[in-house]
MIDREN-189065 format. One line per 4 residues: number of its first residue (from 1); their letters; for each residue z, y, x of C-alpha. Coordinates in nm, 2 decimals. Layout:
// residues N
NUM) a) Z/Y/X  ...
This chain:
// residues 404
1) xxxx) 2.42/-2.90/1.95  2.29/-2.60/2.12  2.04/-2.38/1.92  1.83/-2.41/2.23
5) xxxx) 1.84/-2.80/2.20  1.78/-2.76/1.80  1.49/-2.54/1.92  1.30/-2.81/2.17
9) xxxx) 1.35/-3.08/1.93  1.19/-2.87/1.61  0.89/-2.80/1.88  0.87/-3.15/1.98
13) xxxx) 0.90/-3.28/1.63  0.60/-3.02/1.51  0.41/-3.10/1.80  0.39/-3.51/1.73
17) xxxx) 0.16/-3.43/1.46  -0.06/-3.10/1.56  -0.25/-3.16/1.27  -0.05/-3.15/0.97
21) xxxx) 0.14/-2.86/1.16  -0.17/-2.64/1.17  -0.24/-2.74/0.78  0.10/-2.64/0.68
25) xxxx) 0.08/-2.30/0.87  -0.23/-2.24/0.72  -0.07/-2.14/0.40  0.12/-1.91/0.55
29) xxxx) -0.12/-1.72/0.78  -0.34/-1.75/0.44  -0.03/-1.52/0.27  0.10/-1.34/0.57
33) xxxx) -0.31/-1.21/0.62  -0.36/-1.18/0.22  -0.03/-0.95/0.21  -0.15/-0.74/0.57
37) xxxx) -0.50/-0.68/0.48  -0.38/-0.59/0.12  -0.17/-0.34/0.25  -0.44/-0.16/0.45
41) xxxx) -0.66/-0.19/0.14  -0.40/-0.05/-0.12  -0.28/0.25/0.21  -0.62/0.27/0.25
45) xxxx) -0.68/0.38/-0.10  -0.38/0.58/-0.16  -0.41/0.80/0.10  -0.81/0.84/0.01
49) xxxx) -0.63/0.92/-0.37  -0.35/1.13/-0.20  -0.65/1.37/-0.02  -0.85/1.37/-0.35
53) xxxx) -0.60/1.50/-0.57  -0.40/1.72/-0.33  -0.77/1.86/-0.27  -0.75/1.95/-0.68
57) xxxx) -0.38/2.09/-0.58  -0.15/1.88/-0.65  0.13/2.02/-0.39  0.02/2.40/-0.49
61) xxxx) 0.25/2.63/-0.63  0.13/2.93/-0.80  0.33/3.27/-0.85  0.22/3.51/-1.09
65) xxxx) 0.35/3.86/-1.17  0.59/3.91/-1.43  0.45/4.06/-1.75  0.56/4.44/-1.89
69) xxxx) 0.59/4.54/-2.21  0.37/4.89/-2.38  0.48/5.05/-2.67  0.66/4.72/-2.77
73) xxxx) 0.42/4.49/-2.67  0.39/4.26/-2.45  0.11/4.25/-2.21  0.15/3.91/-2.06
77) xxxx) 0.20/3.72/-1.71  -0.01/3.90/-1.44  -0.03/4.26/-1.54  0.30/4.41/-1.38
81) xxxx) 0.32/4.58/-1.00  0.56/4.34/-0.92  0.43/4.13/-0.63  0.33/4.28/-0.32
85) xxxx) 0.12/4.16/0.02  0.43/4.16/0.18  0.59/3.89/-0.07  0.34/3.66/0.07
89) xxxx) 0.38/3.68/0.42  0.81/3.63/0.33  0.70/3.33/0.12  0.58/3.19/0.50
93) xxxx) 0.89/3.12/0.62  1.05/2.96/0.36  1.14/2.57/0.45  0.87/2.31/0.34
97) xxxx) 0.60/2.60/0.27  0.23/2.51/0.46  0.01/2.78/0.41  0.00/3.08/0.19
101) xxxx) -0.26/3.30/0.01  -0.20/3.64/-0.16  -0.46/3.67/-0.44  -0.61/3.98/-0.65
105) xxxx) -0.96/3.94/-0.87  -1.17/4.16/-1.07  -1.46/4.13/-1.25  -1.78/4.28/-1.19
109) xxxx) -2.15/4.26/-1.19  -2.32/4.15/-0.83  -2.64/4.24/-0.75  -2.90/4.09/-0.48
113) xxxx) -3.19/4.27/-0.51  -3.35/4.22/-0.84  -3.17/3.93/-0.93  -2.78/4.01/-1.14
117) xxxx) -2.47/3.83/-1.23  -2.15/3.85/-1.36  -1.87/3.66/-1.24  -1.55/3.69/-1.08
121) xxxx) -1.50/3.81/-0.73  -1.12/3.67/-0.61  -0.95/3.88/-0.30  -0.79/3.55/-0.13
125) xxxx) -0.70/3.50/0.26  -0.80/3.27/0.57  -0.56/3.00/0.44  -0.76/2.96/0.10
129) xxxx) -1.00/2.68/0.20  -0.71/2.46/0.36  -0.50/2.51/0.02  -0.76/2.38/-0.17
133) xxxx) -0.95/2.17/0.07  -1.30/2.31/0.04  -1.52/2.36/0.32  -1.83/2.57/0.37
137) xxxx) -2.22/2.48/0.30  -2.34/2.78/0.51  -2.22/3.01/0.71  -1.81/3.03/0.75
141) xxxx) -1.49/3.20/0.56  -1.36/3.53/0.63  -1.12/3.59/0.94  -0.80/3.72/0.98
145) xxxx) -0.97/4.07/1.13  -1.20/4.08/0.79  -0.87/4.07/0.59  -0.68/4.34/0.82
149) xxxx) -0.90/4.54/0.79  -1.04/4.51/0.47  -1.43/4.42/0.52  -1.68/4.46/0.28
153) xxxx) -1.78/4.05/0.37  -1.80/3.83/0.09  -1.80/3.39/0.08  -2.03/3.26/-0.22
157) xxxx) -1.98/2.97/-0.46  -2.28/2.78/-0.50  -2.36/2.88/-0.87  -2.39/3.24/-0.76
161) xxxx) -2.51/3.14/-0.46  -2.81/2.98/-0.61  -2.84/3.23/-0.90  -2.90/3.54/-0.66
165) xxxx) -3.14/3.39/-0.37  -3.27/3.03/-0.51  -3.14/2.71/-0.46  -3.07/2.55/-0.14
169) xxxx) -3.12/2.89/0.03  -2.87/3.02/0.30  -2.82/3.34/0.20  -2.62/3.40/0.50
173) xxxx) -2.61/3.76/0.66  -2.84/3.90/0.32  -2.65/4.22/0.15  -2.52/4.19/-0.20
177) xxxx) -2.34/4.51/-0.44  -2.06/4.38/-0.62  -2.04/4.71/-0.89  -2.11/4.93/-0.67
181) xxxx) -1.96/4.86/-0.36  -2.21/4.66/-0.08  -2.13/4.30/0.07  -2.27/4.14/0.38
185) xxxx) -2.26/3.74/0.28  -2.12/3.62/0.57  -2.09/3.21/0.39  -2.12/3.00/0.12
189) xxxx) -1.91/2.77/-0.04  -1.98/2.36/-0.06  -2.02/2.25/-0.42  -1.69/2.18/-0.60
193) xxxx) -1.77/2.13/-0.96  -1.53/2.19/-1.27  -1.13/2.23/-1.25  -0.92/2.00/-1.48
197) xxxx) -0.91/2.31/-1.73  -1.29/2.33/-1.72  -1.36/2.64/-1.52  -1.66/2.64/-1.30
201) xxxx) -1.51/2.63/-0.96  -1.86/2.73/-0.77  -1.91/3.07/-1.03  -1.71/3.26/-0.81
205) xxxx) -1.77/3.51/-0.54  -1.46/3.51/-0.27  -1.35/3.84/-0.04  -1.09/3.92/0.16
209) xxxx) -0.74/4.02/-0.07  -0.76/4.40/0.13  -1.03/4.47/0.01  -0.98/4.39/-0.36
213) xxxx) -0.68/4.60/-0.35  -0.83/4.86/-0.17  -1.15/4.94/-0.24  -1.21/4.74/-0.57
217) xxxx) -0.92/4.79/-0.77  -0.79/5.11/-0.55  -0.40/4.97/-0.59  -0.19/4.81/-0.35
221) xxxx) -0.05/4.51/-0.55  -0.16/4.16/-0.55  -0.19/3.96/-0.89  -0.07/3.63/-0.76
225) xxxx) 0.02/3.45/-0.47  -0.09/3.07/-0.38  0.14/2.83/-0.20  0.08/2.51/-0.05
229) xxxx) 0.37/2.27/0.01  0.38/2.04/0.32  0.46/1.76/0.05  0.37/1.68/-0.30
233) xxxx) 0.76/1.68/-0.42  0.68/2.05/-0.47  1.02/2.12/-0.71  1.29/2.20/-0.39
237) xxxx) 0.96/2.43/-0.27  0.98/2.62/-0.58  1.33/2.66/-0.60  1.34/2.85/-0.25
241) xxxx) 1.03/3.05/-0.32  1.18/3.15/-0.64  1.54/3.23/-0.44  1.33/3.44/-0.15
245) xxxx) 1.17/3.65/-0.39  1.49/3.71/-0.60  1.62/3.84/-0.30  1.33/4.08/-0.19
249) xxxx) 1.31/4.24/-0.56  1.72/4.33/-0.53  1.75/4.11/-0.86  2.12/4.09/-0.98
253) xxxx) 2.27/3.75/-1.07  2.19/3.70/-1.43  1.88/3.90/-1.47  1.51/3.79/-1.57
257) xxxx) 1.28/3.71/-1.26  0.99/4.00/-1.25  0.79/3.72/-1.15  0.67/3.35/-1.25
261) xxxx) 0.65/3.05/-1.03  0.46/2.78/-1.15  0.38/2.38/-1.01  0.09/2.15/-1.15
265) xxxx) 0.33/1.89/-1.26  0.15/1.68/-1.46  -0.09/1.69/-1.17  0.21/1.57/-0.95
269) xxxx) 0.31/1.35/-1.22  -0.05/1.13/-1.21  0.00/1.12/-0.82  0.32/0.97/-0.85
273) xxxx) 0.21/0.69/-1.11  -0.11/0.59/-0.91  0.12/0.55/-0.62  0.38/0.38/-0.82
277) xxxx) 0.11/0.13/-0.96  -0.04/0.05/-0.61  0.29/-0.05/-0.47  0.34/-0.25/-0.77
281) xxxx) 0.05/-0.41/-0.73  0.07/-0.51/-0.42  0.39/-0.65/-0.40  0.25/-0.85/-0.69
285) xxxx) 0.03/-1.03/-0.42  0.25/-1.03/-0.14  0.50/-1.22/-0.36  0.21/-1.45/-0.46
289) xxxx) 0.08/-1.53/-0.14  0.38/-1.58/0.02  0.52/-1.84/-0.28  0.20/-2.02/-0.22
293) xxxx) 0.29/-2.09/0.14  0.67/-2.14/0.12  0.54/-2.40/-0.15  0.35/-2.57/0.16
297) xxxx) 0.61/-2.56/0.37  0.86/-2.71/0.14  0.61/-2.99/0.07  0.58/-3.07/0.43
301) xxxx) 0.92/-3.09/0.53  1.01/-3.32/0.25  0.73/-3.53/0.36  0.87/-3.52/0.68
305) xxxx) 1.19/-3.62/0.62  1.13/-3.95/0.44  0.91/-4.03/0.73  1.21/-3.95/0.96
309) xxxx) 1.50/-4.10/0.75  1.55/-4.36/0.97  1.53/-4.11/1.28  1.79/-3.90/1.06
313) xxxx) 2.04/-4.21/1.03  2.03/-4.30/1.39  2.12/-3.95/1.50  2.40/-3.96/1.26
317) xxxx) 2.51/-4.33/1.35  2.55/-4.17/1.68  2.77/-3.87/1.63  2.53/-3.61/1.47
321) xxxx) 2.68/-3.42/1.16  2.56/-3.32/0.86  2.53/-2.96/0.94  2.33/-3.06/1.26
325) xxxx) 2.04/-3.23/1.07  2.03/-2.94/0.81  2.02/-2.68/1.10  1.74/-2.90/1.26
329) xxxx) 1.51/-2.91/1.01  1.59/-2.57/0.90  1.49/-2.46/1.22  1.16/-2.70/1.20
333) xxxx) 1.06/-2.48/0.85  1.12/-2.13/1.05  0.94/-2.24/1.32  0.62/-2.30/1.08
337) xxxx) 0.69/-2.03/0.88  0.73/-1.79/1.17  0.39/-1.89/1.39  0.21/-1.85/1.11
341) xxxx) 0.33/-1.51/1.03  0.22/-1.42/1.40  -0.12/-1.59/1.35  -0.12/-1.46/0.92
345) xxxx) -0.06/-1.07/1.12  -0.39/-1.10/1.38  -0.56/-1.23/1.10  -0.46/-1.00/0.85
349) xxxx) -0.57/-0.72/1.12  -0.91/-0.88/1.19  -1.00/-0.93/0.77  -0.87/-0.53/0.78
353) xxxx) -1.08/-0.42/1.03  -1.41/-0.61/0.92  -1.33/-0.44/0.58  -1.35/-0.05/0.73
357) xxxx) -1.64/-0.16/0.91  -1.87/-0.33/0.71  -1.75/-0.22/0.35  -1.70/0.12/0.49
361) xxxx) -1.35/0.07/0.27  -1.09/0.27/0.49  -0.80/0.10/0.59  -0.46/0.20/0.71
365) xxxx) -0.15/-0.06/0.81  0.14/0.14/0.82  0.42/-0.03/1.12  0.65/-0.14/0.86
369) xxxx) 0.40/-0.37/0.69  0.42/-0.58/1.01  0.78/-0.59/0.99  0.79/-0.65/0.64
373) xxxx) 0.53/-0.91/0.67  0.73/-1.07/0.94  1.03/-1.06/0.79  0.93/-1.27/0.49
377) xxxx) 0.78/-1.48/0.66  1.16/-1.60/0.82  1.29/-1.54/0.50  1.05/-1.78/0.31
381) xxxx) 1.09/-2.06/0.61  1.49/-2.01/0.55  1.44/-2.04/0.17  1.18/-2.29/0.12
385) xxxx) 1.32/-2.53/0.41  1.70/-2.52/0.28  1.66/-2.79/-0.01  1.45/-3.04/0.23
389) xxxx) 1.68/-2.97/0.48  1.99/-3.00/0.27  1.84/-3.32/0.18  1.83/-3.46/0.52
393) xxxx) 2.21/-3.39/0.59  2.32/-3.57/0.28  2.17/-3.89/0.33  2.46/-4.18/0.36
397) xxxx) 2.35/-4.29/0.73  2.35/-4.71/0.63  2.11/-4.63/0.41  1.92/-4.43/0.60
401) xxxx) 1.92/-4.68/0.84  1.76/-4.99/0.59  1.53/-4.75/0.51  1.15/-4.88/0.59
């Protein structure tokens, strides 16, 4: 018999009883929809997790100056000559490498008319608010031109911000002395709370590197230089960075790196786990929902083929083999199981969308979770309709026959 034959027959068969057909799919499109709209939930999440810690900096890579010893001692990482403006821009074109910020701070007393404060004033670049994902409350960050050529413009965090001129005043375009140099405020920073070491992220006052160097610190190396990867598997990014600059300080095979590169691992390490325990978890339901339909289906067809034993013995009375009947009721169970994966996918869409717009729970269904879904929903027809199938192709046909 023809598979296209097999196919009309299974149709026909489900069809006689349009009622019982729709209650058996309904498990499935039950499971297929549970395991879509999970997977925009759980995506969802994750990628609202992913932007929240790679905001903290999880993909960043930090490299420090080496340290140099005095008289014997050791003066620690930070406080060598050894990085340079120009390391930075090199450290652009190295492979998986997004943006790039060369770095020197000092320390020094800011003054807005009689108001004071002490706090650190960081020489960054342009890139420094996409590294770290921090926008502006007023006004905007330095430009390109105001790090070229090294503009007396400064960004404020909040804390300073609201210790110089009040709170929740723009201070915009207001001139501040940072020792004894003057600063035109040209933004300030949006509120960004404590790191995970417990620094006050909002006491800082940010300027262009160039001018740190230049008319701050009067030296023309940098301190550190920040790196943000294009992905959070920031180990191979490392390695090259660590190779590049090797290569631009002439260090031999075998010697000691004049410099440190350092990743947030642990950092990394929690990313990793929360996505590890969301995929976990969803598979957990997939698997469920999916069991619970392939349960129904299962029931069904066993239902349906006591019903149909006598049907069954007259088609094998007349020639049909064993293998036939099996591959016709297998067919019936994929049937089921595949309709309602089509009907369990728009459903599953619908449920996601009514969640992003009325929970205001973002959603995001990836193109393999359709084919995944799809996919087990054949599989779970092929494997919950072999044993009632199976079932049918072994009955003894006389039998089948007397059977009332």
């Amino acid at each position: 018999m023809s598979i296209v034959m097999t196919l009309r027959i299974a149709l026909k068969a489900l069809n006689r009883n349009k009622m019982r057909t729709m209650l058996t799919m309904l498990g499935m499109i039950i499971g297929v929809g549970a395991v879509i709209t999970m997977v925009a939930l759980g995506k969802g999440a994750q990628t609202t997790i992913e932007e929240q810690v790679k905001a903290a900096g999880t993909n960043m890579i930090n490299v420090m100056s080496g340290n140099f010893s005095q008289g014997g001692v050791r003066m620690g990482q930070g406080n060598s000559n050894t990085l340079m403006p120009d390391d930075a821009e090199a450290l652009r074109s190295v492979p998986g490498v997004q943006y790039v910020v060369a770095v020197a701070s000092t320390r020094g007393q800011v003054i807005a008319g009689n108001q004071n404060w002490s706090t650190n004033a960081e020489g960054t670049d342009v890139d420094m608010p996409l590294i770290r994902s921090w926008p502006t409350k007023y006004g905007a960050f330095f430009s390109p031109q105001d790090v070229a050529s090294a503009a007396k413009v400064a960004v404020l965090g909040t804390v300073v911000s609201d210790t110089l001129f009040g709170p929740d005043v723009d201070p915009t375009g207001q001139m501040i002395r940072i020792r004894t140099q003057p600063f035109r405020v040209i933004g300030v920073m949006a509120s960004k709370g404590q790191s995970g070491t417990g620094q006050d992220q909002d006491d800082i006052i940010f300027v262009p590197y160039t001018t740190v160097i230049k008319k701050l610190q009067g030296q023309q190396h940098i301190q550190r230089i920040q790196v943000s990867a294009t992905t959070a598997d920031v180990a191979p990014v490392a390695a090259a960075i660590t190779e590049t600059l090797r290569v631009r300080h002439k260090i031999m095979p075998g010697d000691p790196d004049d410099f440190m590169v350092r990743t947030l691992e642990e950092m990394a390490a929690v990313r990793s786990e929360t996505a590890r325990t969301m995929g976990t978890l969803l598979a957990a339901i997939a698997g469920v929902s999916l069991l619970v339909g392939g349960i129904g289906i299962m029931n069904i067809m066993l239902v349906s083929v006591t019903e149909r034993t006598r049907e069954i013995g007259l088609r094998m009375a007349i020639g049909a083999r064993g293998k036939d009947v099996l591959l016709q009721f297998l067919v019936e169970a994929v049937v089921l199981s595949l309709f309602g994966g089509i009907i369990g996918i728009a459903f599953g869409f619908g449920l996601a969308e009514a969640a992003e717009r009325f929970l205001q729970w973002p959603t995001t269904i990836p193109a393999n979770a359709i084919g995944m879904a799809f996919g087990f929903a054949a599989a779970t027809g092929v494997f919950f309709g072999f044993y009632p199938a199976r079932k049918a192709a072994r009955l003894d046909p006389i039998e089948a026959l007397r059977f009332e």
